[in-house]
Structures are given as structure tokens and as C-alpha cells.
C-alpha positions in Angstrom: -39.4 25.2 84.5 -37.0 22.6 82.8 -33.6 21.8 83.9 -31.5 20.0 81.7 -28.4 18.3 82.4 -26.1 17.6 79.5 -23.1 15.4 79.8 -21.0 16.1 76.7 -17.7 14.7 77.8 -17.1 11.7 80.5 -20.0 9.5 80.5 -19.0 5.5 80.1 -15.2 6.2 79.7 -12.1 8.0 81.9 -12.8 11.1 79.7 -12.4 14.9 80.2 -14.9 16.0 82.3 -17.5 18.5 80.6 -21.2 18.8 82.0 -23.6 21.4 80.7 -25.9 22.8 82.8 -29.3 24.1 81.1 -31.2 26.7 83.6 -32.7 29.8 83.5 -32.3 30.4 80.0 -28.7 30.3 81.0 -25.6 27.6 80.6 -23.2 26.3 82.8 -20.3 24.4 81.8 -18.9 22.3 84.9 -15.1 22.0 84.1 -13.8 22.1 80.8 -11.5 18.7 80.8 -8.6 18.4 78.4 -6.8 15.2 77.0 -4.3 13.4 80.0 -1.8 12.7 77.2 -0.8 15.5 74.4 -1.3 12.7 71.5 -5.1 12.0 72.9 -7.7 13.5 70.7 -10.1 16.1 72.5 -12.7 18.1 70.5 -16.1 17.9 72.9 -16.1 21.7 72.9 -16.2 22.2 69.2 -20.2 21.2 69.4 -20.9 24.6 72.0 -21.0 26.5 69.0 -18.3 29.1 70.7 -16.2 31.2 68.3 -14.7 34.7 69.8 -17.1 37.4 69.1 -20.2 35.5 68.6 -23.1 35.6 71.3 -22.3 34.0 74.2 -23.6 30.3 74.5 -22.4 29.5 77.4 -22.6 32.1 80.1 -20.4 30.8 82.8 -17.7 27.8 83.4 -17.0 26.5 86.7 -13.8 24.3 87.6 -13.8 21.9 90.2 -9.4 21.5 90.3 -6.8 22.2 88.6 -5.9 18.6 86.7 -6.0 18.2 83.3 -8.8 16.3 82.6 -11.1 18.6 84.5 -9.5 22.3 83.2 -7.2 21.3 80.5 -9.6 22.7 78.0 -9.9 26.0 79.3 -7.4 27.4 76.7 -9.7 26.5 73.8 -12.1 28.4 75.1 -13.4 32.0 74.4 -11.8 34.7 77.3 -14.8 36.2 77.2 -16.8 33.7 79.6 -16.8 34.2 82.6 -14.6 31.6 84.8 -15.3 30.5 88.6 -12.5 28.4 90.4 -10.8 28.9 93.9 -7.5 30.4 94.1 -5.5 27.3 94.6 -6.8 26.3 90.9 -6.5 29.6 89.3 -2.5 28.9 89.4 -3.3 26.5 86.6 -5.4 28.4 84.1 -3.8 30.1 80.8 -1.4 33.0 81.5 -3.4 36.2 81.4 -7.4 34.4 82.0 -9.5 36.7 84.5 -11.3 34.3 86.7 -14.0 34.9 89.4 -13.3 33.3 93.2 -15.3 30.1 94.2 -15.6 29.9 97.9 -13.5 26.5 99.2 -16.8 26.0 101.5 -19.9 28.4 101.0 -22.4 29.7 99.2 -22.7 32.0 95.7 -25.2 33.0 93.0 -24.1 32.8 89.3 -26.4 33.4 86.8 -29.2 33.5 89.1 -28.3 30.1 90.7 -27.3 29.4 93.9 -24.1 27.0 94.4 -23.1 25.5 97.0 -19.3 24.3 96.7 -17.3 22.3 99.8 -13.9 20.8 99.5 -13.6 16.9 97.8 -10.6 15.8 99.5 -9.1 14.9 96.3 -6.5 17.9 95.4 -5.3 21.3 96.8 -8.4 23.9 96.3 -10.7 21.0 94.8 -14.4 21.7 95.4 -17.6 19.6 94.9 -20.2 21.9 93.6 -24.1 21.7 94.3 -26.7 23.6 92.3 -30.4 24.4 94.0 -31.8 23.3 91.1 -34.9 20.6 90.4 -34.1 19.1 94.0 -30.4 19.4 93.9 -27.9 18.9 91.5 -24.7 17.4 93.2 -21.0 17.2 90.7 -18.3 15.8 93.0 -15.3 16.7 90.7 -13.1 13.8 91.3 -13.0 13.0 95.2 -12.0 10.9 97.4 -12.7 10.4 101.6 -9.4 8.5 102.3 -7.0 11.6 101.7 -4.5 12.0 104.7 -4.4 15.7 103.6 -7.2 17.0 102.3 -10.6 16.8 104.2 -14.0 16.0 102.1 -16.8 18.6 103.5 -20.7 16.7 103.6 -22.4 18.3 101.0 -26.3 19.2 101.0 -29.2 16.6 99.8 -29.4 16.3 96.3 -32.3 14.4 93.9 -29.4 14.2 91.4 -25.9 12.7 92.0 -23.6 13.1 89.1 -20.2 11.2 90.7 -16.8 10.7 90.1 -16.2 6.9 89.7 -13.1 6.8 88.1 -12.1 3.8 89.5 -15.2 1.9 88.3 -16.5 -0.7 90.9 -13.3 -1.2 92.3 -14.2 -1.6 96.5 -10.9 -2.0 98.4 -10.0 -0.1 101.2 -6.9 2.2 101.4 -5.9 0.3 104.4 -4.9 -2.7 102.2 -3.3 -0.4 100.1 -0.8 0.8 102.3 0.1 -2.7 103.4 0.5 -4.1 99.7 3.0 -1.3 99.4 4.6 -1.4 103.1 5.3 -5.3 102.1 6.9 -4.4 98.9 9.0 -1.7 100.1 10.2 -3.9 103.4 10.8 -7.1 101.7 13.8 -9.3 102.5 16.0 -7.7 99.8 17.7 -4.4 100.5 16.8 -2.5 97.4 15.6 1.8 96.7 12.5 2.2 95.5 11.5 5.3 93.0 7.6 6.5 93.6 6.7 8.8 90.6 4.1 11.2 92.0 2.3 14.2 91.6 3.9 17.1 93.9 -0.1 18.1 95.2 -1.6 14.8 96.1 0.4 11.5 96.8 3.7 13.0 97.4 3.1 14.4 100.9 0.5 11.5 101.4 3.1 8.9 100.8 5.7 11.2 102.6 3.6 11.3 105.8 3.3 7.7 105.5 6.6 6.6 105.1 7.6 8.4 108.1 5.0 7.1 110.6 6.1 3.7 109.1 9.9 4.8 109.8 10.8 4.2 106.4 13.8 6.2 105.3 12.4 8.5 102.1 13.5 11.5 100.4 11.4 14.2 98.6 12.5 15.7 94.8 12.9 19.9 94.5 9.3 20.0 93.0 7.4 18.6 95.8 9.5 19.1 98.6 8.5 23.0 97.1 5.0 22.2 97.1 5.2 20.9 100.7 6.7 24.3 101.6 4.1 26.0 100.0 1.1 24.0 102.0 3.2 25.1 104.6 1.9 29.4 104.1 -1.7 28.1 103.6 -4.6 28.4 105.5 -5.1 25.7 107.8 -8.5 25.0 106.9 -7.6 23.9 103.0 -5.9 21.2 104.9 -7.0 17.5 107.5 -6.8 19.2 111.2 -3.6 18.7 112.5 -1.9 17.9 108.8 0.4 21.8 108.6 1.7 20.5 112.0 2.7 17.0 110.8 3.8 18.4 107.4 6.6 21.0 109.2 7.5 18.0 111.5 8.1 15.6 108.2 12.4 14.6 108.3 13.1 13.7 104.4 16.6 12.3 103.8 18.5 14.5 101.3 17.7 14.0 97.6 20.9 14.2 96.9 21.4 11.1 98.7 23.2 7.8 98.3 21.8 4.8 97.8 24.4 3.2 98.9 24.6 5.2 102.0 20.4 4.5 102.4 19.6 1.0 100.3 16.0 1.3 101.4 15.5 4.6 100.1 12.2 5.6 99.2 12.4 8.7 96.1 9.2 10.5 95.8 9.0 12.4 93.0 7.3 13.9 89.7 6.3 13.7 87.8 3.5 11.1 88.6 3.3 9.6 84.9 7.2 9.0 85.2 7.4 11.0 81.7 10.1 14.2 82.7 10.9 15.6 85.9 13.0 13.7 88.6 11.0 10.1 87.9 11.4 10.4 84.2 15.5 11.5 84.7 15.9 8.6 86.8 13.8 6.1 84.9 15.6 6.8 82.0 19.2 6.3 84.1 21.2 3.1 83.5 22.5 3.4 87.0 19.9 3.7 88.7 19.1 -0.1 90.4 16.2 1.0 92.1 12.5 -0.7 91.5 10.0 1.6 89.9 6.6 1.5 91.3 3.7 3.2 89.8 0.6 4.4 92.6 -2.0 5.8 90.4 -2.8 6.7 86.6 -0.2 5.0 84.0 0.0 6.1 80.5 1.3 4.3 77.7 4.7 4.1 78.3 4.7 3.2 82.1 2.0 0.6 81.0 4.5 -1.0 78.8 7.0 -1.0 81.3 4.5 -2.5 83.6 4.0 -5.3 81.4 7.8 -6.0 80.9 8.5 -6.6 84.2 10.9 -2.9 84.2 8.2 -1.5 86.9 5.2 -2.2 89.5 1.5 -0.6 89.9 0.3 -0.5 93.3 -2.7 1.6 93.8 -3.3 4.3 96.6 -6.3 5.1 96.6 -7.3 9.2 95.4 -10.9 8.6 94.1 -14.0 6.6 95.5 -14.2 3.4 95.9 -17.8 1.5 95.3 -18.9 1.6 98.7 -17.4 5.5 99.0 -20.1 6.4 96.4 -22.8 4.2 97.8 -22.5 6.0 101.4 -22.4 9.3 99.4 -25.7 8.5 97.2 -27.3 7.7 100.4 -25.9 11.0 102.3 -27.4 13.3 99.5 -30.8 11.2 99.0 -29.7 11.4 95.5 -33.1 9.6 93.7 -30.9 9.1 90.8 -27.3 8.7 90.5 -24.8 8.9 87.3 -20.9 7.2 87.3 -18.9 9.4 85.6 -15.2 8.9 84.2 -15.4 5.2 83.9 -16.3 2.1 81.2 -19.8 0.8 81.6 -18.7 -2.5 81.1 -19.8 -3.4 84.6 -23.1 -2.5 83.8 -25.0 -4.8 86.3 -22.8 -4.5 89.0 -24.1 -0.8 89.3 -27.2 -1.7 88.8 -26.8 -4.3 91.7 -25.3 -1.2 93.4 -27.4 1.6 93.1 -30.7 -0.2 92.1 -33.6 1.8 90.2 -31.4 4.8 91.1 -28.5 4.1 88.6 -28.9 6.1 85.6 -26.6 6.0 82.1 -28.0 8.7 80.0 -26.5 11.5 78.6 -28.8 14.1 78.9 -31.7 14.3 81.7 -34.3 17.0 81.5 -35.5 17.6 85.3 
């Protein structure tokens, strides 16, 4: 029997994540990404051949989380399909779209195949998904091993690894991460420092580090809300041990002074500095703080960026290049396909992954 895996969005660029699954006589779409900026174009799904009454074409879309890129274009899609996601990620689907659970570690059929999903450590409810198909089929979402919060479960062997390697063949450890930051944020000169952050991931991250680096920081409505909310969960969507640190966390007031706390550390959303707290105090004259960016910049924060107005240090929340070498190796994945990232690098993953590295759209197993 052929299998055929079709990549139709997210091969050789940081593109919305959209990868057909040909079984069965059946499809499976494996998240339906959307643009990360309104003004981005986004019209993969227009070749599915989907209009709301015809036949169904595809007969089942599963999500791996709940950011845009990976679910954004769920609201172009028919209502009609049936939709598989955990409960954490349900939050963020269209008002009014019936969904189908996804076990956060376990086992389910769909359309006559079995899935194995386990949690990626990259974002509340975020699942790696493996199909017992031709060997394995192994999609990692976006993931990451280096969360403080969320844990990454060892999936099952898999012949084919389809990975998230957003961050191209970048290699440096997390560990030098935190110390280009704990430098910048302890220098010499008393000054505040504004994070923009999203509430689910590097918010609490950076807000459990800050304290064990006793670092004075405060947390914005939104995410100091999302912290109470991790708070009611289950333990086991969470690191051992993390629900205990979390209720033990001592944020100064948002409401705080600067003047009162010159050090000040203000997490908040949103992460692209565009709205919420970090766009309100980006965009206030009186605010003398520095501005550092930790993770995806559009074009606005770029430009600010390169005008010397802000800062980019990264913390790490996907793979590095030796993350998805260890991985490869873990699922004795005989061929293995970067997703979400340029191809400029082309020998490098080569060098990498060897005869294993594969950059093709479509594979028939």
C-alpha cells in the first residue's frame, strides 16, 4: 500500500505549517497554519479543493498547538471536517468549531490509523503526533527539550522524521542564553528592562528565572492570569515540581515604580511588542526602560532593532541542531525533513544528517 506524505505549506521557509497525509484512501491534514502577521499572504489551502458542501477531501485535521502558524487557518476551513486537538488548544479554534480530544500522551485511531501523540515541550497542550504508518511517521509540531515548564515525552521509532527546525542550524545552548541576558539585565547601569512575551511560554519561563536569579520582576494582567490558570491544571501538562514553583513565584506589583525598583524586569504581552502591555509601553515617551526582544520579531520590532530603540536576545523555544540530531537518532528516523526554516544552509544539513536529510516535498512511502 502507498503512503504519501505531502508538505503543502512549510518546507524551506518559516511558513504555516500544513502536511497532508495520504493513507487508506483517506487524508490527513497535520495543522492548518495561518500567516504570523495579518498583512502576510496565506492561500496553501485554496489547492485542497474544499468548498462547503462538496465531498469531503480531506477527512480529518489534526493540530499540534494552538499558535498561529500551526492552527491560524482553521477558520478557512470547511466545519464539516472533523478536528482533533487537546483541550488546552481547543481554547484557540473559531467560536462555535466542534472538535474531537487528542490525548496529551496516548494512543487513538482516526480514520483507521493509529496515532500516537506525547507532549513537545514547546506550548501549553502542544503534542508531537506519530502515525503507524510505512515504519513510522513522526511530526514534532514545533518543540523544544530546554523548556523549564513544559516536559518533551520520547516518542516511538519512526523511518520518517518530519521536524520542526525553525531555528535553522543554529546550535547554542539555552545555558548561554540565560547568561547573555543575566549580563544585560545586571549591567553596571541601573536601568528597567521591558521583555515582550507571550503569556503561555516565555513569560513564566523568564519569571521563574528571574527569581532564582533574584532579580526584582513584575508580571502584566495577561500573563500573571495565565500563570493562575496553570495553576487549576493537571500536574502532568506541566516539568515535575513546576505548579509548586509557579504558586511560590513573588512578582513585584505591575503597578510599580520604576523609580521605587530601577532594575525592574516587566514581562509582558504581547511577545511581538504590537498591543497589549509591551506595545502600550513601547509606544510611551516616558517610559526610559530598554526593550529587549527574546524570540520572533516582526517588522516593526525589526526596525526598531536595527535603530538601536531595542535588543534581540534569544531564549531558546525550539530545537537547536544538535536537539534534532539526538532526536533523529532516538526515532531511527532513515530519513529526516527540516521544516519551517530557509534551505540556504543546505550542506550544513547535509553534513548533519548525512544520506538521511531529505528536501522534497512530497515522499511516497
Amino acid at each position: 500500500m502507498s503512503i504519501k506524505v505531502e508538505i503543502i505549506s512549510g518546507l524551506g521557509e518559516k511558513a504555516p505549517a500544513a502536511i497532508l497525509i495520504h493513507a487508506h484512501g483517506r487524508r490527513l491534514l497535520l495543522d492548518a497554519g495561518g500567516p504570523m502577521q495579518p498583512d502576510e499572504p496565506c492561500d496553501w489551502y485554496l489547492g485542497l479543493g474544499l468548498a462547503q458542501g462538496q465531498d469531503q477531501s480531506i477527512d480529518a485535521i489534526l493540530i499540534s498547538h494552538d499558535h498561529v502558524d500551526h492552527i491560524g487557518s482553521v477558520r478557512w476551513l470547511p466545519d464539516y471536517i472533523p478536528l482533533y486537538c487537546t483541550a488546552q488548544v481547543a481554547r484557540s479554534l473559531p467560536s462555535g468549531r466542534l472538535w474531537h480530544p487528542l490525548p496529551t500522551r496516548g494512543e487513538i485511531e482516526i480514520e483507521g490509523v493509529r496515532i500516537t501523540c506525547g507532549q513537545a515541550g514547546h506550548s501549553l497542550g502542544g503534542l508531537w503526533l506519530h502515525l503507524d504508518l510505512a515504519g513510522g511517521i513522526f511530526y514534532s509540531g514545533d518543540f523544544s527539550t530546554e523548556s523549564l515548564l513544559y516536559p518533551f515525552d520520547q516518542p516511538p521509532p519512526a523511518d520518517l522524521a518530519l521536524l520542526d527546525a525553525s531555528y535553522g542550524t543554529y546550535d547554542t545552548d539555552q545555558t548561554e542564553c540565560r547568561q547573555a541576558l543575566l549580563e544585560r539585565l545586571t549591567g553596571p547601569t541601573l536601568i528597567p528592562t521591558l521583555l515582550p512575551v507571550p503569556p503561555s511560554g516565555r513569560a513564566l519561563e523568564l519569571a521563574l528565572w528571574c527569581q532564582a536569579q533574584q532579580i526584582e520582576w513584575a508580571l502584566d494582567p495577561v500573563c500573571e492570569g495565565f500563570m493562575q490558570a496553570l495553576l487549576q491544571l493537571s500536574p502532568d501538562l506541566l516539568l515535575p515540581g513546576v505548579q509548586t514553583q509557579l504558586s511560590q513565584l513573588t512578582p513585584i506589583p505591575w503597578h510599580a515604580r520604576e523609580s521605587d525598583h530601577p532594575r525592574l524586569i516587566r514581562l509582558a504581552a504581547n511577545a511581538n511588542g504590537i498591543g497589549g502591555e509591551s506595545g502600550r509601553l513601547i509606544e510611551d515617551e516616558s517610559y526610559t526602560g530598554q526593550v529587549i526582544y527574546t524570540g520572533y520579531t516582526p517588522a516593526k520590532a525589526r526596525a526598531d532593532i536595527a535603530a538601536g530603540r531595542a535588543k534581540w536576545l534569544r531564549w531558546n523555544v525550539h530545537p537547536r541542531l544538535s536537539d534534532l540530531q539526538n532526536l533523529a537518532d532516538d526515532l531511527s528516523a532513515s530519513q529526516v525533513i527540516p521544516l519551517f526554516c530557509s534551505m540556504q544552509q543546505t550542506e550544513r544539513w547535509k553534513k548533519a544528517f548525512g544520506e538521511r536529510f531529505i528536501y522534497e516535498s512530497a515522499l511516497h512511502l
